[in-house]
TORPA-414404 format. One record per atom (N, C-alpha, C): x, y, z; residue in three letters. Coordinates in steps of 0.1 Angstrom, whole numbers, plus 5000, padded with zeros to 4 digits. Layout:
N
XYZALA/...
***
This chain:
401
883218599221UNK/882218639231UNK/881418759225UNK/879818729224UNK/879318879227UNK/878418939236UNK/878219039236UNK/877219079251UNK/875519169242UNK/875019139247UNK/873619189246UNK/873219299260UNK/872319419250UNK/871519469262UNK/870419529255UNK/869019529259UNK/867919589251UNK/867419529237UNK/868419379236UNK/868119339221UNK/869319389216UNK/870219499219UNK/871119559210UNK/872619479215UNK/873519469203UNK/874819369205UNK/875819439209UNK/876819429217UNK/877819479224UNK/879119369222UNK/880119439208UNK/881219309210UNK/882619399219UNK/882319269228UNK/883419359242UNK/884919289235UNK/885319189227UNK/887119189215UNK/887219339213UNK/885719369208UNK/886219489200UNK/886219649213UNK/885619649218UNK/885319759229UNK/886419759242UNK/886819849246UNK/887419859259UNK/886719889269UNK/887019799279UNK/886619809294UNK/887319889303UNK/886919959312UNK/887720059321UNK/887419969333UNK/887819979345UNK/887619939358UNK/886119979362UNK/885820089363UNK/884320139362UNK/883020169350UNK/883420099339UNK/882220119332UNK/882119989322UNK/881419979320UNK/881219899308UNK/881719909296UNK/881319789283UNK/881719909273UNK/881019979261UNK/880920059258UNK/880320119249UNK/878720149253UNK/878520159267UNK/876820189269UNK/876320319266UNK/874920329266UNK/875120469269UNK/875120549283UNK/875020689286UNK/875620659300UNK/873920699308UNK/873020679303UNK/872120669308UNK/871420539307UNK/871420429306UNK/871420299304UNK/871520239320UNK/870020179322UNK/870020109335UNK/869519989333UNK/869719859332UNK/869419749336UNK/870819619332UNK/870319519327UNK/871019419326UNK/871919389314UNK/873219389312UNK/873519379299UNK/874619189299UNK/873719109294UNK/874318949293UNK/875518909282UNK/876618839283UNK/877318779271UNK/877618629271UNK/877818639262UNK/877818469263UNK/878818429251UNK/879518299249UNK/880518209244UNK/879818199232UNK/880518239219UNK/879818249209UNK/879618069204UNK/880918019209UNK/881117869206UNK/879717799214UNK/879917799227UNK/879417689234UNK/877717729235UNK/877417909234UNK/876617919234UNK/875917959248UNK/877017959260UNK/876517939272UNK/877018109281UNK/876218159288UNK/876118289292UNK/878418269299UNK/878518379297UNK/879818429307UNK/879818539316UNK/879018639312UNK/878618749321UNK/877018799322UNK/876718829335UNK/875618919338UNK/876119069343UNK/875719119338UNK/876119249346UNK/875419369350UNK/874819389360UNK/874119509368UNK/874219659365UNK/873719729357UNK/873819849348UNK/873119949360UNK/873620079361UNK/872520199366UNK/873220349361UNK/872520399352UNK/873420519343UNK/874420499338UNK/874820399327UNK/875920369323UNK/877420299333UNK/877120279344UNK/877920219354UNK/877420119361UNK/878720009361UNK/878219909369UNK/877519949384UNK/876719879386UNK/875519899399UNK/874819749402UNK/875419679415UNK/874519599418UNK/875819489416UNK/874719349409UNK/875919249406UNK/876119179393UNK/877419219396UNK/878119119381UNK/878118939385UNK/877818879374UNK/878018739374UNK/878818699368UNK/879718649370UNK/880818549360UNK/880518419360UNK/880618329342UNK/880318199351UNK/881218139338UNK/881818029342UNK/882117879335UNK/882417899321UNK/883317929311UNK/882917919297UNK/882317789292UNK/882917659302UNK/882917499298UNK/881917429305UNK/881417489316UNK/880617409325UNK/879317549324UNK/879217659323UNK/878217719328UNK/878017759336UNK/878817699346UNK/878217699359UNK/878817839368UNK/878417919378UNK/878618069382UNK/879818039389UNK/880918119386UNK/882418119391UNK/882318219399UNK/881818379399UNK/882318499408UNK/881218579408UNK/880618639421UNK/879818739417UNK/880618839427UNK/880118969422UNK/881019079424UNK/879719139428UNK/879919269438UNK/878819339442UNK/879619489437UNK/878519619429UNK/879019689429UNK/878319819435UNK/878919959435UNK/878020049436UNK/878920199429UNK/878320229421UNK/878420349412UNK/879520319408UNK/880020159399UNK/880820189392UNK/881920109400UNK/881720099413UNK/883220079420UNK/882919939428UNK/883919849424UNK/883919719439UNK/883419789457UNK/882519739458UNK/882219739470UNK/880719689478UNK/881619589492UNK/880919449494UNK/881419369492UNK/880419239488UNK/881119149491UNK/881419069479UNK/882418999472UNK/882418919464UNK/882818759467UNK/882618669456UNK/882318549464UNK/882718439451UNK/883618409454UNK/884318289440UNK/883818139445UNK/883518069430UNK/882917959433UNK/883617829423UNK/884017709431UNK/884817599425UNK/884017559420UNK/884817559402UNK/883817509392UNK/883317329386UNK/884617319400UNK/884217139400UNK/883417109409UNK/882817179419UNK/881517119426UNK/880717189434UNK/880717309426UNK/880117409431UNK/880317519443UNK/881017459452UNK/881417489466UNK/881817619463UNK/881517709476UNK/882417869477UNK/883817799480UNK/884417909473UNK/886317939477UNK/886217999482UNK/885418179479UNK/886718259487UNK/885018369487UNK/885718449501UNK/884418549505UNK/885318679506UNK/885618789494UNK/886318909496UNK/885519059497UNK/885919119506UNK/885019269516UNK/885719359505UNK/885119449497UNK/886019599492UNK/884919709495UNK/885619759496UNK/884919939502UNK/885720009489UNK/884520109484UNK/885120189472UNK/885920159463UNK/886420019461UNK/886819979449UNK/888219889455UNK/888219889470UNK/889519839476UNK/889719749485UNK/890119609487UNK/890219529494UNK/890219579509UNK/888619599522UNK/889219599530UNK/887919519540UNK/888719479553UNK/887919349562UNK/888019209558UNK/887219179565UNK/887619019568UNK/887118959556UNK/888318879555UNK/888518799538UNK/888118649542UNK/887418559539UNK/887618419538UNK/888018359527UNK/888318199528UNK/889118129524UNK/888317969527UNK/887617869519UNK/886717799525UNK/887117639516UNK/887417559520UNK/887617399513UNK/886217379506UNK/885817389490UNK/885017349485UNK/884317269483UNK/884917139490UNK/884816999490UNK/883916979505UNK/883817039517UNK/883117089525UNK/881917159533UNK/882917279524UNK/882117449531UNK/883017489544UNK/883817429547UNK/885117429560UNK/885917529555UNK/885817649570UNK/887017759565UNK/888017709565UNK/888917749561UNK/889917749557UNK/891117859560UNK/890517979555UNK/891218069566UNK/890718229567UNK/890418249575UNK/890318399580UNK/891218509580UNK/890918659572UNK/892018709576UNK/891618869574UNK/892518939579UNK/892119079583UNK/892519179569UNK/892619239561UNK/893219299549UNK/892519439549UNK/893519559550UNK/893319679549UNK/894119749536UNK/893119869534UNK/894119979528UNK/895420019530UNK/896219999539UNK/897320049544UNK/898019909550UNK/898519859540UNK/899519719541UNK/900519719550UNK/900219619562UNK/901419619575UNK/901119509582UNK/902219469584UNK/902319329594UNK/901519389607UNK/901619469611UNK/901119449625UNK/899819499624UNK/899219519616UNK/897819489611UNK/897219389604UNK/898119309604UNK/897219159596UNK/897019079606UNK/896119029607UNK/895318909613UNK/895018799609UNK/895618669607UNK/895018549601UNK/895418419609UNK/894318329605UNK/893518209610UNK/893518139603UNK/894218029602UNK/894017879591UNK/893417779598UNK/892617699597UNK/892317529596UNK/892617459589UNK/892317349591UNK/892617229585UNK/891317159582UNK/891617099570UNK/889917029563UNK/889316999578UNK/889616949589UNK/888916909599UNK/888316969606UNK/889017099604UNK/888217219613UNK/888617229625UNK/890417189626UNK/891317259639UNK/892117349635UNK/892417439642UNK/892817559642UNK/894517459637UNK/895317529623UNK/896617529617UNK/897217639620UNK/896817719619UNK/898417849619UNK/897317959624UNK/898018079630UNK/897718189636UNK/898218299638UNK/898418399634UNK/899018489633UNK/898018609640UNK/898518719650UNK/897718819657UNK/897818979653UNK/897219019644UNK/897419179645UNK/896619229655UNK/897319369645UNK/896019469660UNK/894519439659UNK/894119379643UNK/892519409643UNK/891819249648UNK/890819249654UNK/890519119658UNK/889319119651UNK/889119019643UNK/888418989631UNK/887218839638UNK/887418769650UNK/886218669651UNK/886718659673UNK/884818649678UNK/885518599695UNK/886718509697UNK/886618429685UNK/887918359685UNK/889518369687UNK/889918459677UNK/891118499679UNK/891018599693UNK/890018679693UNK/890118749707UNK/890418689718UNK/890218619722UNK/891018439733UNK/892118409727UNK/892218369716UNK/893818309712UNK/894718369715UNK/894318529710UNK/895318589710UNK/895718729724UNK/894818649735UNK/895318709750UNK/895118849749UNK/893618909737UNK/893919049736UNK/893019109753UNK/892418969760UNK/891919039775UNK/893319079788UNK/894319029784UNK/895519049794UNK/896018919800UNK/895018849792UNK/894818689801UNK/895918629791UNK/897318559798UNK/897918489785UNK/896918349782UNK/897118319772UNK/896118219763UNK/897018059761UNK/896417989761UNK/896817839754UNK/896517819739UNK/897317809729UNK/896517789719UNK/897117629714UNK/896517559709UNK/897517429699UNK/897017419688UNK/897717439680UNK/897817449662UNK/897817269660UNK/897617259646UNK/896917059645UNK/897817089627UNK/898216989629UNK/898716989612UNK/897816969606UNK/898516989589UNK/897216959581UNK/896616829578UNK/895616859574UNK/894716719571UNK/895116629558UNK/895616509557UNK/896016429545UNK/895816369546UNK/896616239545UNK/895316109546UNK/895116069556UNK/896516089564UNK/896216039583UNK/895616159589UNK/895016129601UNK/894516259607UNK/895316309613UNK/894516469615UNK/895916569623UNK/896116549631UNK/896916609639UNK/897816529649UNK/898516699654UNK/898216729669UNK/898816849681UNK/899816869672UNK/900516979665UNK/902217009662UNK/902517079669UNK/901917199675UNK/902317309684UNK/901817349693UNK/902117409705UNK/901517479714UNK/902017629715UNK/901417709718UNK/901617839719UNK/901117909730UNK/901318009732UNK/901018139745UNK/901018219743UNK/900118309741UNK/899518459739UNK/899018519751UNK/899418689750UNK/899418759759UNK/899218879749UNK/898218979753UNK/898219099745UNK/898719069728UNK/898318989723UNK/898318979708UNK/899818899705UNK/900418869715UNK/902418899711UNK/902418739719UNK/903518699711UNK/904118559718UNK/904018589735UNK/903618499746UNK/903918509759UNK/904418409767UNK/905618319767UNK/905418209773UNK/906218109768UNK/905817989764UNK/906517869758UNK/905917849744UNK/906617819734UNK/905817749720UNK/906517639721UNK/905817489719UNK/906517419716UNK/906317299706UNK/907017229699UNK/906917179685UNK/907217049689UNK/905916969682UNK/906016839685UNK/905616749672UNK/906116639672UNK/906416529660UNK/904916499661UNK/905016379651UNK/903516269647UNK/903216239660UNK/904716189669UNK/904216069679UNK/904016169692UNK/903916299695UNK/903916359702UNK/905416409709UNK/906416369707UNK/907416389713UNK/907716559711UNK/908316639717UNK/909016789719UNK/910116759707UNK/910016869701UNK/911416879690UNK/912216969690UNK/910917079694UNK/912017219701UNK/911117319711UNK/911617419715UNK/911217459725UNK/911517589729UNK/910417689728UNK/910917859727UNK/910317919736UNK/911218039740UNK/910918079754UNK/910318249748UNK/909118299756UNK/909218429750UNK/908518519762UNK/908518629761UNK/908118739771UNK/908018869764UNK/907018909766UNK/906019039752UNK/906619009743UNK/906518899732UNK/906818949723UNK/908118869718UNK/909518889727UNK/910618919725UNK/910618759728UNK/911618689717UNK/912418559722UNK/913418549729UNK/913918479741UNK/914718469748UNK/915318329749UNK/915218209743UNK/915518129739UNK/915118039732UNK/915617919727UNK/915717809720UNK/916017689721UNK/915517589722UNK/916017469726UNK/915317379715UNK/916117269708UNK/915917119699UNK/916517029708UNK/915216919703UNK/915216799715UNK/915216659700UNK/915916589704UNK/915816459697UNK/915916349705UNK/914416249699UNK/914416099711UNK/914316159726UNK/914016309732UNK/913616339744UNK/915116409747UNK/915716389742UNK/916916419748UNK/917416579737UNK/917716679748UNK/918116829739UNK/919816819735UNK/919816889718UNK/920716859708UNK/921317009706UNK/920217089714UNK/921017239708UNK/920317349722UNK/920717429720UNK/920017539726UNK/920917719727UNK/920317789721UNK/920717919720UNK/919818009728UNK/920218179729UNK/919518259739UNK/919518379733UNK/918518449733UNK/918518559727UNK/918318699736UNK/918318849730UNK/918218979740UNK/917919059729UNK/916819129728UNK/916619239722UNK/916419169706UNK/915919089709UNK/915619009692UNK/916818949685UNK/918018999692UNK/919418919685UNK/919618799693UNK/920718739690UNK/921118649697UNK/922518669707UNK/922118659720UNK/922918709731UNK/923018609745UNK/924218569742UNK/924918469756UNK/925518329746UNK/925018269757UNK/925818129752UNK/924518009744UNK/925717969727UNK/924717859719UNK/925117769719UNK/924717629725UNK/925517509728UNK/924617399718UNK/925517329710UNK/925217269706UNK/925517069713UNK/925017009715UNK/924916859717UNK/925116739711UNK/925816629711UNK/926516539704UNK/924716439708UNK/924216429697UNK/923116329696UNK/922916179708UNK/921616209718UNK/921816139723UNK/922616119737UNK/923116229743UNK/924316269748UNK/924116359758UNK/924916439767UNK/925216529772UNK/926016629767UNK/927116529762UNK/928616639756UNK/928116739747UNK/928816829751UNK/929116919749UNK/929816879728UNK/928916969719UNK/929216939705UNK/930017069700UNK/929317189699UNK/929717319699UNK/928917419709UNK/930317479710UNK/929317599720UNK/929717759721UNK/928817849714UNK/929017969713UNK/929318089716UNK/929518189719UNK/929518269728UNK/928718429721UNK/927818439720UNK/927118539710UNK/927018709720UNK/926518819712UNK/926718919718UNK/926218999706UNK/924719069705UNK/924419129698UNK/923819099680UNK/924318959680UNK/923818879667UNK/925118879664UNK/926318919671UNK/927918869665UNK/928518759671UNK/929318699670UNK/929618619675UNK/931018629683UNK/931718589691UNK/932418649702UNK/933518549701UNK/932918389701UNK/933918289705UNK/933218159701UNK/933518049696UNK/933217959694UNK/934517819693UNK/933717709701UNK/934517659707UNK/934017509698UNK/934617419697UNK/934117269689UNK/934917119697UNK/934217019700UNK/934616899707UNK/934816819699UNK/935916709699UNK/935316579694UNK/934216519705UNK/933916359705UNK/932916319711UNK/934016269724UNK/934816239723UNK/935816169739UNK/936016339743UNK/935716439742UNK/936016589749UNK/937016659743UNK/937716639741UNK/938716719734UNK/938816799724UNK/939616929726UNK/938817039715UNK/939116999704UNK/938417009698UNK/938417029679UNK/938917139675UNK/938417239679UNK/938517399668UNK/938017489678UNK/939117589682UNK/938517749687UNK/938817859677UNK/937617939679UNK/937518039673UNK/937618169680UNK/938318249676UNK/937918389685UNK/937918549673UNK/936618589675UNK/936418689666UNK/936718779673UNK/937518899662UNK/937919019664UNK/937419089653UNK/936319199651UNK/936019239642UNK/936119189631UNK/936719149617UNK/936619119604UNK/936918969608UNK/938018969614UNK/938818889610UNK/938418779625UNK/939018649625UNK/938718509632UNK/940118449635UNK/940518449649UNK/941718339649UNK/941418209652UNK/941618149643UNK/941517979647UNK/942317919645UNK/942017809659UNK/943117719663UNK/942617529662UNK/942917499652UNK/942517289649UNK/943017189658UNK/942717119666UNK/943317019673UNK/942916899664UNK/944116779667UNK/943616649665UNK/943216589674UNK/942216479673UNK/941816359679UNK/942416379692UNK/944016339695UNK/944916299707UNK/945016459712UNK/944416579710UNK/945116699716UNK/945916769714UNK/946716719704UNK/947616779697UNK/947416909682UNK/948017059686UNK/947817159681UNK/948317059664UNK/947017079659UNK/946917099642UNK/947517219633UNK/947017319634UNK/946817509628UNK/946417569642UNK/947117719638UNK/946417819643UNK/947317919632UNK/946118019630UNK/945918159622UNK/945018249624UNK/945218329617UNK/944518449613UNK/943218459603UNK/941718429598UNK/941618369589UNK/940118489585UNK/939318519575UNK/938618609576UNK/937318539567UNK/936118569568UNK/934918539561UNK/935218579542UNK/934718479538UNK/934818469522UNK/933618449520UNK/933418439504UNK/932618379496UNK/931018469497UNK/929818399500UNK/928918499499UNK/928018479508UNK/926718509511UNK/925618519522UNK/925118389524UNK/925118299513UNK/924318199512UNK/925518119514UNK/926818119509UNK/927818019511UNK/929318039513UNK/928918129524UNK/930018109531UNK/931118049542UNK/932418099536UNK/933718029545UNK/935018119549UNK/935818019550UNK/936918089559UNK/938418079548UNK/938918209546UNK/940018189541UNK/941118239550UNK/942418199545UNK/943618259557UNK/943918419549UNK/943918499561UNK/944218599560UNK/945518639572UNK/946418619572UNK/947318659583UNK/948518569578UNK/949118539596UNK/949718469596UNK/949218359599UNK/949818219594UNK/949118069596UNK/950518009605UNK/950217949613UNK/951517829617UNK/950617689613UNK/951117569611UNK/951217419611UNK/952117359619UNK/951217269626UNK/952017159630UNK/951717029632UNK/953416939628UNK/953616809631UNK/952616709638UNK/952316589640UNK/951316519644UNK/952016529657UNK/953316529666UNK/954016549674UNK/953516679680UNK/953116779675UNK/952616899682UNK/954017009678UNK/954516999665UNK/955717069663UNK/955617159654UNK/956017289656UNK/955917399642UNK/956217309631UNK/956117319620UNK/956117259609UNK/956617359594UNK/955217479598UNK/955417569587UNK/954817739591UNK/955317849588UNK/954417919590UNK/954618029584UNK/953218109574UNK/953018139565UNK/952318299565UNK/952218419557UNK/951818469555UNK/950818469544UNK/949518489550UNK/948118489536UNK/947618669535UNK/947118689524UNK/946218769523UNK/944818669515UNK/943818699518UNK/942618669515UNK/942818559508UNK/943318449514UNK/943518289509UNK/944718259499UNK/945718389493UNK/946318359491UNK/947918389497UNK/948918289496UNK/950218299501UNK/950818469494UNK/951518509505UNK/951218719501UNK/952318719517UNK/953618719515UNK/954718739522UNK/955518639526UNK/956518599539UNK/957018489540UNK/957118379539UNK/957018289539UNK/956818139542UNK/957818009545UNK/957717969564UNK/959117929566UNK/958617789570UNK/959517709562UNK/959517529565UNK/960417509576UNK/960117399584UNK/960817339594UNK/961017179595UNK/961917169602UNK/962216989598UNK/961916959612UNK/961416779612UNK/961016789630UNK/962216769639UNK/963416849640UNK/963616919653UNK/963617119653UNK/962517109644UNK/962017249645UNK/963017389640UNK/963817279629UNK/965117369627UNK/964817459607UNK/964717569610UNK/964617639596UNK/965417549583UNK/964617509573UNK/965417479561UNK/965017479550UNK/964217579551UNK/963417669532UNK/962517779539UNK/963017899529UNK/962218019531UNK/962018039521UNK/960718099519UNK/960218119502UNK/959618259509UNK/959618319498UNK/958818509498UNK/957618459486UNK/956918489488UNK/955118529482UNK/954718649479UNK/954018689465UNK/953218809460UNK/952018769453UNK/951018789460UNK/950018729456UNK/949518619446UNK/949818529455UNK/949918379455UNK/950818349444UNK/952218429437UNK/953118369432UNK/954518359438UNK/955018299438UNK/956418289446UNK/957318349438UNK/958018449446UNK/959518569439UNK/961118509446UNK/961118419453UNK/962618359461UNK/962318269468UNK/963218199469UNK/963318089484UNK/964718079482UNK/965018059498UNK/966417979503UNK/966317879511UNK/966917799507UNK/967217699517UNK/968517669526UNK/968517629534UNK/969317649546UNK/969917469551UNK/971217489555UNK/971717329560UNK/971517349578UNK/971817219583UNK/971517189601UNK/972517349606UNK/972917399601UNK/973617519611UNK/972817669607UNK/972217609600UNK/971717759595UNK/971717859589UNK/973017799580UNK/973117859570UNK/973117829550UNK/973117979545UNK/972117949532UNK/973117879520UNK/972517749514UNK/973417679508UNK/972517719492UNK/971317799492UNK/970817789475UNK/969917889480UNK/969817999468UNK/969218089464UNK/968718069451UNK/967018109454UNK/966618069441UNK/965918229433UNK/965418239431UNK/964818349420UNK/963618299412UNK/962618359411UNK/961518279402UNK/960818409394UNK/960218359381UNK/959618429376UNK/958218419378UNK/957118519376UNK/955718519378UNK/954918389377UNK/955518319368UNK/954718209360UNK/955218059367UNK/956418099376UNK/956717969385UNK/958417919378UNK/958617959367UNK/960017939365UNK/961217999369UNK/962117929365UNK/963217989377UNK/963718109366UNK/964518209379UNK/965018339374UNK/966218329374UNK/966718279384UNK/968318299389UNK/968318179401UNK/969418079400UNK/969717969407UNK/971017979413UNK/971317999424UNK/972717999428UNK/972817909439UNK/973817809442UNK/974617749450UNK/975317759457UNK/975117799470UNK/976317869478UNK/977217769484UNK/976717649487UNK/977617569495UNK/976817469494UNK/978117359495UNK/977617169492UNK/976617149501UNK/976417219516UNK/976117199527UNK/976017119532UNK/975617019548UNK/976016979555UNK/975616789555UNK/
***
């Protein structure tokens, strides 16, 4: 690439550019300085000169097509106004961006080339914060997709959407345009800029999928609907999740799971098969979770002590306490001491008429003894074990019974 100005040559490979000047002018130099693709031959920049500083407008255009990609507006040197990007496959504007003194601020567009159809509107300041951003999507068709309300209201439009008169608002978001046409996805409710009311989400065929409750702002519940019929629903207080979260067996009434929440913690959780019968209670006590497994017929599976493992993204439950098991009969079976999933103190077997006949001791997760015991209850073999699982010491107390 090289640049011309006055007739005289400017190689900008070789020269450094600053954010405010050109390169190598002099600094009293006012008019137009052009460069162009040494290959193709075809201009790449125009640029607007006043005293050695950009002033006015830069042109960018195409190295392959020629054709104008960006013009920039400047003054003394610094972005500010408007700039304006152009798709080099058919000319169309992309994008309309506002800078003041060299810095992104006001309403930005966003436009489908293929058109001239916005695309999306949005608010962008000096001082980066959500509750200053403002943005507005469509869809190639030109229905309102997504919405978002800050403090600054940027078109009459969002001014109505977003209930900034006190009036709460109706708004319905349209999915995007592909090859079928859009189609209602959402409904929403605005009140003073903030959720107010119902949002609710709906399929291709119009059906309800879920269903949110809100007031200034704040969510207060939740509900999922499948085939018309609701599958879930939770309740929220102060932006956490507070009361009861019931989950639904597809299609149904029953009762699938159902929560008991308090502050974004969880308190109690309860699980069904589909004929009603519990599956699994849980009851949290700070760290740690007691849970209790039923089978199919009602009959106690486990109950223990058990605590959160693993990580944020994939976590579970290991036994931390004491564990009992039981028999398909509903009979103690076994019951064990864990530390953090592993066997870490007693551990006592039972035969089914619930009568002691092996006790093994545990140190993190290696076994140090067991005895076993005859129908009276007493010890007929003592064993001893080494770290690695072999035996230490074997003794036979009696033939037993």
């Amino acid at each position: 690439e090289t640049c011309v100005y006055n007739g005289k040559k400017l190689n900008k490979g070789i020269a450094k550019e600053s954010a405010t000047e050109t390169p190598k002018l002099p600094v009293d130099f006012t008019g137009t300085a052009v460069c162009y693709d040494l290959r193709s031959k075809r201009r790449t920049e125009e640029i607007d000169i006043k005293d050695g500083k950009k002033h006015g407008l830069e042109r960018r255009f195409n190295r392959d097509t020629g054709k104008i990609s960006e013009e920039i507006n400047y003054v003394n040197g610094e972005r500010h106004g408007l700039m304006k990007r152009y798709d080099h496959r058919n000319d169309g504007l992309q994008q309309e961006m506002r800078y003041e003194k060299g810095q992104i601020q006001g309403v930005q567009k966003s436009f489908y080339s293929e058109n001239g159809q916005i695309e999306r509107i949005q608010w962008r300041s000096k001082v980066r914060s959500g509750k200053e951003t403002t943005e507005i999507y469509f869809n190639k068709d030109g229905s309102l997709s997504m919405l978002s309300c800050g403090a600054q209201v940027i078109s009459t439009q969002d001014s109505s959407w977003c209930g900034r008169n006190g009036v709460r608002s109706k708004v319905v978001l349209y999915s995007d345009s592909g090859k079928d046409k859009s189609w209602p996805r959402e409904i929403r409710h605005y009140k003073n800029s903030v959720l107010d009311g119902e949002v609710i989400k709906l399929n291709i065929e119009g059906q309800m999928i879920r269903k949110e409750s809100y007031e200034k702002g704040e969510q207060l519940s939740s509900e999922s609907f499948s085939n018309g019929k609701r599958v879930h629903i939770e309740k929220y207080q102060q932006g956490g999740r507070s009361g009861e979260e019931v989950a639904y067996f597809e299609g149904t009434e029953k009762i699938k799971v159902a929560v008991q929440w308090k502050d974004s913690k969880k308190l109690k959780q309860l699980e069904f098969y589909q004929n009603g019968k519990p599956k699994e209670t849980q009851l949290f006590d700070g760290e740690t979770v007691t849970i209790t497994r039923y089978r199919e017929d009602g009959c106690k599976q486990l109950k223990g002590v058990f605590i959160e493992s693993g990580s944020a993204w994939w976590p579970y439950m290991v036994s931390h306490g004491v564990v009992k098991y039981f028999s398909e009969e509903g009979h103690l079976s076994e019951e064990a001491v864990y530390s953090y999933g592993k066997l870490n103190g007693p551990r006592k077997l039972y035969n089914s008429k619930q009568e002691l006949f092996r006790e093994e001791l545990y140190k993190s997760g290696s076994m140090l003894s067991a005895k076993d015991y005859d129908r009276l209850g007493e010890i007929i073999r003592e064993t001893e074990y080494f770290p690695d699982g072999s035996v230490k010491d074997d003794a036979e107390l009696s033939p037993g019974l």
